[in-house]
C-alpha positions in Angstrom: 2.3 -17.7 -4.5 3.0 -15.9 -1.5 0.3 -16.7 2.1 -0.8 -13.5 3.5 0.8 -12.9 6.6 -1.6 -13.4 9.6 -2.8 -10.4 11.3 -5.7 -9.2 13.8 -6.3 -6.4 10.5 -6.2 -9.1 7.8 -9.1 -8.4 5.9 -11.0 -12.1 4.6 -10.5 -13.2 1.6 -13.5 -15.2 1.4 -15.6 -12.4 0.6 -17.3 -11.7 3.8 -15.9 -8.8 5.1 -17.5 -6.7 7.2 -16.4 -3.0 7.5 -18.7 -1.8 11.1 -16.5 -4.7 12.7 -12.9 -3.1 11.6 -12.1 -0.6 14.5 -10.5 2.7 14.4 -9.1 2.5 17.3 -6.1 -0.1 18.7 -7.0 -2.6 21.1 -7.4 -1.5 24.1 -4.0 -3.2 25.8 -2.3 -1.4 23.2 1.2 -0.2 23.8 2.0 3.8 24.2 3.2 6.0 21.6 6.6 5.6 23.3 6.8 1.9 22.7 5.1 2.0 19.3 8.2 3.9 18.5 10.5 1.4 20.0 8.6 -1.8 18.5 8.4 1.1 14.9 12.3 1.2 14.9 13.0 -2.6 15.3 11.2 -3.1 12.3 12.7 -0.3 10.2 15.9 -1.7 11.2 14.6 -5.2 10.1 13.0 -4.1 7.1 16.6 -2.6 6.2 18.0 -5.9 6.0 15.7 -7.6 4.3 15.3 -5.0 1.8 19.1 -5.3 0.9 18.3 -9.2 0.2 15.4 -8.7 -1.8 17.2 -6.3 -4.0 21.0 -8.3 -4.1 18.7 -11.2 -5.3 16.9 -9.6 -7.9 13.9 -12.5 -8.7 11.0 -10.7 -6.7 9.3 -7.8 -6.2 7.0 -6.2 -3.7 4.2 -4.2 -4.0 2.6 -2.2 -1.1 -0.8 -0.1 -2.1 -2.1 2.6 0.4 -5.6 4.0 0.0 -7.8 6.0 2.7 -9.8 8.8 3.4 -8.2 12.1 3.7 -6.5 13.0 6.5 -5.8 8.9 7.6 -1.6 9.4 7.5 -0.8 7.8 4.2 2.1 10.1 3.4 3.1 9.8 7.4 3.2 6.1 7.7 4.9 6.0 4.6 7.2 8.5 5.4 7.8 6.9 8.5 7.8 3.2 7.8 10.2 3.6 4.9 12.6 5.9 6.1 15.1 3.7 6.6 15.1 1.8 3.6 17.8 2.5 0.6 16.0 5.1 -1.7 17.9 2.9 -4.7 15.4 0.0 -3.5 12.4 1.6 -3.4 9.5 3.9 -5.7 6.9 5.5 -4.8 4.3 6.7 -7.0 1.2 8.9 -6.0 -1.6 8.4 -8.1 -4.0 11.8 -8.7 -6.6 13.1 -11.3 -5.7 11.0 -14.5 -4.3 13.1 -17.1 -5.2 13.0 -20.7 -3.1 10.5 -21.6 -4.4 8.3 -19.0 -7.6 8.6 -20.0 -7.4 7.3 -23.0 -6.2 4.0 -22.0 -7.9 1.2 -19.4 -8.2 2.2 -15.9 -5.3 -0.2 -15.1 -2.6 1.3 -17.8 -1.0 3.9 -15.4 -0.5 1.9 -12.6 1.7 -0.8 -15.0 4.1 1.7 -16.1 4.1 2.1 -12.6 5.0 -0.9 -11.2 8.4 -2.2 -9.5 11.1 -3.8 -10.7 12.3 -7.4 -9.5 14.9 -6.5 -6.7 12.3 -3.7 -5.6 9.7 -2.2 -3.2 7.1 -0.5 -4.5 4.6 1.9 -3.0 1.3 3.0 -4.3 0.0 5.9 -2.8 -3.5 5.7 -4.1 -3.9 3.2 -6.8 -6.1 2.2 -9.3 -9.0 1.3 -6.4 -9.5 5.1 -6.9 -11.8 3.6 -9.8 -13.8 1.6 -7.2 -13.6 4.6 -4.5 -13.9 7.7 -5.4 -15.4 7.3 -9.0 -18.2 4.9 -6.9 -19.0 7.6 -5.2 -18.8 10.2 -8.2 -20.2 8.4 -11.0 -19.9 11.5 -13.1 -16.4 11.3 -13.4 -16.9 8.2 -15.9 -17.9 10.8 -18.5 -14.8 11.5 -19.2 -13.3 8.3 -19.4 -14.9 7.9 -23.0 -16.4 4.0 -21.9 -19.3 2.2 -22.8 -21.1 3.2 -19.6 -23.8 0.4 -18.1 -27.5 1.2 -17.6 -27.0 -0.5 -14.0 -23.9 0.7 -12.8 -22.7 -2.5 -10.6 -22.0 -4.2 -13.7 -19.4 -2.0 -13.9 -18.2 -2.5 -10.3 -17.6 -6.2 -10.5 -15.9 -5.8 -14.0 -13.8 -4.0 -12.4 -13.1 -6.2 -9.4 -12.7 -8.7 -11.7 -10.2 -6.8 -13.8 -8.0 -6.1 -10.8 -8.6 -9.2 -9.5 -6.7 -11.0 -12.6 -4.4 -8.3 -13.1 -2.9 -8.9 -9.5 -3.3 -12.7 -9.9 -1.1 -12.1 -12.9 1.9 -10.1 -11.0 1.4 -12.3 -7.9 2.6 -15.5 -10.5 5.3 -13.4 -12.1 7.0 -12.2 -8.6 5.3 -9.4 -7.5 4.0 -10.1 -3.4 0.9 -7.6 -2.9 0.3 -5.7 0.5 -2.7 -3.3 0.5 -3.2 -1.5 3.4 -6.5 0.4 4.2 -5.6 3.4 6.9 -9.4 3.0 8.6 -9.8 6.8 10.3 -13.0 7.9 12.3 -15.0 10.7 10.6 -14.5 12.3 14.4 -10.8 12.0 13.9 -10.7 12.9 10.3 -12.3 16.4 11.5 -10.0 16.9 14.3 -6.8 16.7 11.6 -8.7 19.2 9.4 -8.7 21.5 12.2 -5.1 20.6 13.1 -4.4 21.9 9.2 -6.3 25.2 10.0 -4.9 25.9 13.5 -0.9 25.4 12.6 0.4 27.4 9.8 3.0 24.7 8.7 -0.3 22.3 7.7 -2.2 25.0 6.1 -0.7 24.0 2.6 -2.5 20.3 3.3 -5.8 22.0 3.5 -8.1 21.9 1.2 -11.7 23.1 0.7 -12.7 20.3 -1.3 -11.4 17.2 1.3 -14.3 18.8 3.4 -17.1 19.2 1.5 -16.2 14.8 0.5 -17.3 14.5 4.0 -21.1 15.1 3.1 -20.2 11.6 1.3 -18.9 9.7 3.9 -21.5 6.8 4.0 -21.0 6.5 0.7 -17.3 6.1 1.3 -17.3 3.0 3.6 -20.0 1.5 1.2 -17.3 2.0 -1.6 -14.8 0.3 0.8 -16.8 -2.0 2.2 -17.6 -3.2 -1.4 -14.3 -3.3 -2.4 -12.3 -5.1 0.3 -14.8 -7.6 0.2 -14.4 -8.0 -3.3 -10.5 -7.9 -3.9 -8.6 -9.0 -1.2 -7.8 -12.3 -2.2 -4.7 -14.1 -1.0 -2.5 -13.2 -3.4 -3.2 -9.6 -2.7 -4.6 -9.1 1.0 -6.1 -6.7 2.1 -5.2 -5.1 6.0 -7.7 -2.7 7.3 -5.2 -0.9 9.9 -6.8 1.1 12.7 -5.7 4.7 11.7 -6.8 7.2 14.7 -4.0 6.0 16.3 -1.0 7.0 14.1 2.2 5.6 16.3 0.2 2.3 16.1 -1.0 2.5 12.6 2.3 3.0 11.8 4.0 -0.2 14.0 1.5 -2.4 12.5 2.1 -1.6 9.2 6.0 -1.5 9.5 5.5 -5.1 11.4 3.3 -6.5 8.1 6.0 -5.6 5.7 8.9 -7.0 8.0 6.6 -10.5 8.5 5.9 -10.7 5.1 9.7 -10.0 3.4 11.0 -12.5 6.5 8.5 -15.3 4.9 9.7 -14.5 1.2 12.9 -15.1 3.2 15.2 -13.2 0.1 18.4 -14.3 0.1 22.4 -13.1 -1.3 23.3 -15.1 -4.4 25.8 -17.3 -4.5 29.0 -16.6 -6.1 29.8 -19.2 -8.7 32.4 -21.7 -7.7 34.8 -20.9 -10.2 34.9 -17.3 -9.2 35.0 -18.2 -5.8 38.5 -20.2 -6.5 39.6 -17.0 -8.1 39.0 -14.6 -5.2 42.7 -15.5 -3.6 44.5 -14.7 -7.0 41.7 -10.8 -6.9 42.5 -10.2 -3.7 46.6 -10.8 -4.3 46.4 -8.3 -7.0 44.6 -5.9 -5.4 46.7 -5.8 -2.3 50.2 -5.4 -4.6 48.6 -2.4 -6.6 
């Protein structure tokens, strides 16, 4: 199986992770938003290539999941990481309220339908860690999910971790390479981008009523994510908690995780087959008299 790439944000995957020591903010010696640009482009440009090899090759996969609070710049970053990548390469899914239908399967069943092909990138915007997030923090919500609820609900929380712990074991031995990337944003800055969405007209649509009023749970959020990238990233599915008040940074580190990990799955062109190979003389005569 794929090694995690190894990063300042790489989250342990020995089970002692610690969320008060992930910062929000980049190091101090830090680059500028100018050359977070420049070091965001070199990647893109990178990430181009490689993608082209991963999907002329055809044999692997990779998944990349995205889950933060509110306002961290998950659509941004991966708006802006993937923006040079071939659409025909790529899906992107963004996991919301479960319908009906998804309710009356396993937590895990919408996410599979969801998942990408050999030859592809996918991107989970939200995922099923929603089920260790927000319904941690809502316990209510597993009412309508028509299960055999525990009297002590942290039963149900490492059933869970286990479940996605074998489930990502499982793609990681069938070709699938995991990235999850936690966008960790400052309840400070989280307010500040609410009141960006309020001030300029063109954000208002992002606003909503209901984002705020999740702040009153914010403690109970970072317990939810400290419990859970404690608990599940493992490595054959790392976890990367990125500082996220920063966004030209976020967004270079995240690019430069992708690029390092498709350069060490180091995809590669097929071959042509020998035989063909002899023939492409005789092709190219034919084609060049027509």
């Amino acid at each position: 199986m794929q090694k995690p790439y190894i990063s300042p944000y790489l989250v342990s995957t020995e089970g002692d992770f610690d969320l008060k020591k992930s910062s929000t903010q980049p190091p101090d010696d830090a680059p500028g938003k100018k050359q977070c640009g420049k070091q965001l482009k070199k990647n893109i440009e990178r990430l181009d290539e490689l993608q082209h090899r991963l999907y002329a090759e055809d044999s692997r996969s990779l998944l990349l999941i995205f889950q933060a609070m509110d306002a961290a710049g998950k659509d941004s970053t991966i708006r802006a990481v993937m923006s040079g990548i071939n659409p025909a390469g790529c899906q992107v899914y963004s996991f919301k309220q479960p319908s009906k239908e998804e309710l009356d399967h396993d937590f895990l069943w919408r996410s599979a339908r969801s998942l990408p092909e050999r030859g592809r990138i996918g991107i989970f915007n939200r995922s099923y860690y929603e089920e260790t997030l927000v319904v941690r923090v809502h316990p209510e919500y597993l009412s309508g999910q028509r299960i055999a609820i525990p009297a002590n609900l942290e039963k149900l929380w490492k059933q869970r971790f286990r479940a996605i712990n074998e489930n990502e074991r499982h793609l990681a031995e069938n070709g699938t390479v995991i990235l999850k990337f936690w966008l960790n944003v400052s309840k400070d800055e989280q307010r500040n981008r609410f009141i960006s969405r309020l001030d300029e007209p063109e954000k208002n649509w992002k606003f909503s009523a209901a984002d705020v009023e999740e702040r009153n749970h914010w403690n109970s959020y970072m317990n939810a994510y400290q419990e859970t990238l404690k608990n599940t990233s493992k490595p054959w599915a790392p976890w990367y908690a990125i500082p996220a008040d920063n966004k030209p940074y976020m967004r270079w580190q995240v690019a430069k995780i992708i690029r390092k990990t498709l350069e060490q799955m180091a995809p590669e062109y097929p071959k042509v087959d020998e035989k063909e190979t002899e023939r492409f003389s005789e092709m190219r005569r034919l084609l060049e008299n027509k």
